[in-house]
C-alpha positions as CSV (number, residue, x, y, z in Angstrom):
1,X,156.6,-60.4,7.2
2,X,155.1,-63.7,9.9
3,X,157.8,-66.4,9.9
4,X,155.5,-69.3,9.5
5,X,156.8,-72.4,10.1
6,X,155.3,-76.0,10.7
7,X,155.4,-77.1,14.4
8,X,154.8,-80.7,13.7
9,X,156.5,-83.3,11.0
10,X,155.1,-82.9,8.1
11,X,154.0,-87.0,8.0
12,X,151.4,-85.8,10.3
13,X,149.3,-84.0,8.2
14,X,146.7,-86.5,7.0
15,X,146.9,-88.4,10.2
16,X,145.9,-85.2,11.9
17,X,143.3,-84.1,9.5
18,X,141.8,-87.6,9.9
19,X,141.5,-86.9,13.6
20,X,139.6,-83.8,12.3
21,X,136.2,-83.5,14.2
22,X,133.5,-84.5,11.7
23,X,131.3,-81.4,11.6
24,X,127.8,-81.0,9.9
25,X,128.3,-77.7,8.1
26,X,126.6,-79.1,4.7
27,X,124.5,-75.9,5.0
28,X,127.1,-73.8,4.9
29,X,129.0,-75.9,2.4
30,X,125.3,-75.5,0.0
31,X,125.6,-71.7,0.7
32,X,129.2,-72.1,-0.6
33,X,128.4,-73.3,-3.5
34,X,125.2,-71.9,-4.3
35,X,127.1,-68.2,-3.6
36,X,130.4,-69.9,-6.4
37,X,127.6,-70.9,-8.6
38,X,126.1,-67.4,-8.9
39,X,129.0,-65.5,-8.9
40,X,128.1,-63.4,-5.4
41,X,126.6,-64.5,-1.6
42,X,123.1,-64.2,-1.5
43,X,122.6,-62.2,2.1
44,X,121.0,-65.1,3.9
45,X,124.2,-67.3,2.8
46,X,126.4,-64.4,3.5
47,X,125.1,-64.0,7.5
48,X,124.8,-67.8,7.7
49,X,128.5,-68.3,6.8
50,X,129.4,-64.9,8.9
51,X,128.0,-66.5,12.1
52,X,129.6,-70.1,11.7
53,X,132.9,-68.2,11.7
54,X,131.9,-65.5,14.4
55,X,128.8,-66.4,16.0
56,X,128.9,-62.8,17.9
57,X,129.7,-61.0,14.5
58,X,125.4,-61.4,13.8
59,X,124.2,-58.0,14.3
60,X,127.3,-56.4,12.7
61,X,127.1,-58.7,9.2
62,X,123.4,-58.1,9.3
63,X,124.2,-54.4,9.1
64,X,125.0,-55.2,5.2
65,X,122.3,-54.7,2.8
66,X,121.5,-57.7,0.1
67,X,122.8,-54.9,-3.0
68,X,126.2,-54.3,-0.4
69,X,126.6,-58.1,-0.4
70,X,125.9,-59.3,-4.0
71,X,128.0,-56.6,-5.0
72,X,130.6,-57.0,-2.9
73,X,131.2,-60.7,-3.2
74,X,130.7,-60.5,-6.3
75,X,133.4,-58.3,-7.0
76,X,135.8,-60.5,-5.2
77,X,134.7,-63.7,-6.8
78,X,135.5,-61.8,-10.4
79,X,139.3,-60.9,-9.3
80,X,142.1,-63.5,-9.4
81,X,143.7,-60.8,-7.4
82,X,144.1,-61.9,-3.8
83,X,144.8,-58.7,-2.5
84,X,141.8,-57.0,-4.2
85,X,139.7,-60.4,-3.3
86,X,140.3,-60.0,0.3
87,X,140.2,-56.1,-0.2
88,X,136.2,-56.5,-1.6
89,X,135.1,-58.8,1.6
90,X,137.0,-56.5,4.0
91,X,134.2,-53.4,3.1
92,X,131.3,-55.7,4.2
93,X,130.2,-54.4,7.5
94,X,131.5,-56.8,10.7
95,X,133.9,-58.7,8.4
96,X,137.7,-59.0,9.2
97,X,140.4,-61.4,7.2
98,X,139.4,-64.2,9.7
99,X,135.7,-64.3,8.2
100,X,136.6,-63.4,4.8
101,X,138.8,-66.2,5.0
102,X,135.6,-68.5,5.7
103,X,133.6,-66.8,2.9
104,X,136.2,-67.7,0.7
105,X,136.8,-71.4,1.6
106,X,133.4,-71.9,1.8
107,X,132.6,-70.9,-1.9
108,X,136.3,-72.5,-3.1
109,X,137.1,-74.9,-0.5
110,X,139.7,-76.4,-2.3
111,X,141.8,-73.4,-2.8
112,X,141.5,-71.7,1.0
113,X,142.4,-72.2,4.4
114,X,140.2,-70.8,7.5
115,X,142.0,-68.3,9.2
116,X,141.8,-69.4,12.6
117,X,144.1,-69.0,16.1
118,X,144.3,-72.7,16.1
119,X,145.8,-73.2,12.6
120,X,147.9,-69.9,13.3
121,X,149.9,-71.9,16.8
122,X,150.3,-74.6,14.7
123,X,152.7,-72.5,12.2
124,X,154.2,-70.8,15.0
125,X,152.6,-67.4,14.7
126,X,150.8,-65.8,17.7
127,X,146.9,-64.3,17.1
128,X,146.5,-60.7,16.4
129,X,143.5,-58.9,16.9
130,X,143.6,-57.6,13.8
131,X,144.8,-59.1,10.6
132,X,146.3,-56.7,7.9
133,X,145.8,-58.0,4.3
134,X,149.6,-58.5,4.0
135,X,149.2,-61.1,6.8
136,X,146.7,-63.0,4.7
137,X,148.4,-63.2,1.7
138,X,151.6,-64.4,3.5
139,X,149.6,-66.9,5.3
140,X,147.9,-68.3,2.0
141,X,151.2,-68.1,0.2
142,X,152.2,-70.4,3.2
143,X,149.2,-72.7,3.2
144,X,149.3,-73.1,-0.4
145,X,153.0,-73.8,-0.6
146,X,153.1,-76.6,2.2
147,X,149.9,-78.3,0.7
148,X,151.8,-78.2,-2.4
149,X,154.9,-79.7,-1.3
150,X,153.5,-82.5,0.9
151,X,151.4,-83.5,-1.7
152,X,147.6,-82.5,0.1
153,X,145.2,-80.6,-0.4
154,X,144.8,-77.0,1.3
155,X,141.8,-78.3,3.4
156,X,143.8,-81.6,4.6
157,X,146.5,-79.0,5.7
158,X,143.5,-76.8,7.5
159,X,142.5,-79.1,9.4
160,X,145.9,-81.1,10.6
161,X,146.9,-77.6,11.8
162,X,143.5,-77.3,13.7
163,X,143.5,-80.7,14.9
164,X,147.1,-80.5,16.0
165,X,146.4,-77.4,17.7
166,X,143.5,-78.5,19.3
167,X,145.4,-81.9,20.5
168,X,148.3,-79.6,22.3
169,X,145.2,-77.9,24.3
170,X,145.5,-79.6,27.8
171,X,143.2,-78.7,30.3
172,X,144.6,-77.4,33.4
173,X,143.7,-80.1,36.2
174,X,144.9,-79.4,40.1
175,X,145.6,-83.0,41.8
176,X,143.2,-84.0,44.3
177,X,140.0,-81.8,42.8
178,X,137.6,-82.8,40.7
179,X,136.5,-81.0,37.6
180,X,133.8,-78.2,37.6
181,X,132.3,-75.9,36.2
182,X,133.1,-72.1,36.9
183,X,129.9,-70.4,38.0
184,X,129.6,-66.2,37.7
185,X,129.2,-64.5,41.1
């Protein structure tokens, strides 16, 4: 089991998710919605969402048929199960916990966190390339509990670990050069 454990005070939290980069993702956040509303992702909604998570995931998600995606999503939205939930998006072609993760917060985005590298260093836990369900769970479970307990919701806790992740992120500067760009050979 991933020890997960906060790496900043827990004060923090909405002073970092305040710091949160304001993003337009209101199109996503309609799809979202829209998807909750019906019960499934339609599969314009589904490849939109994909792509904000993964932009290189396109031609992969794509892959899925309209019929693969209604009924897949569908199926997850009907289960309170998180296991079988995550179990449901994982059989979409070109979608791994990280984007099922998105799927999810974007249709209930009051009860999920993004799985993201970023939000992952801020709990102390190292990326994987690949994310077993057991991971998830354990990561929710986390999210969820520390939301809980500090009195915020499971978004504000997204994006203080984000933001404070993002914050930590120096750039590497050499004295006496200035900055620029790297250029291929």
């Amino acid at each position: 089991m991933p020890r997960f454990e906060l790496q900043f005070p827990p004060q923090q939290i909405e002073v970092l998710a305040s710091r949160f980069p304001d993003t337009d993702d209101a199109r996503y956040r309609a799809a979202g919605a829209a998807a909750r509303s019906r019960g499934h992702y339609a599969r314009g909604e589904f490849i939109a969402v994909c792509r904000w998570k993964t932009p290189r995931s396109g031609p992969k998600v794509a892959a899925n048929t309209a019929r693969a995606i209604a009924r897949l999503t569908r199926r997850a939205f009907a289960t309170d199960d998180e296991a079988r939930r995550m179990e449901a998006l994982l059989e979409l072609v070109g979608v791994g916990v990280p984007t099922a993760s998105t799927l999810l917060f974007f249709a209930f985005p009051d009860d999920y966190p993004i799985l993201d590298v970023r939000a992952l260093e801020s709990l102390g836990a190292k990326p994987r390339s690949q994310y077993p369900i057991s991971f998830w769970l354990d990561y929710l479970g986390v999210c969820r509990e520390l939301a809980s307990r500090y009195g915020v919701g499971v978004r504000t806790l997204d994006k203080a670990l984000w933001q404070h992740s993002k914050e930590r992120a120096k750039p590497v500067s050499v004295p006496g050069e200035t900055s620029r760009p790297i250029v291929a050979p």
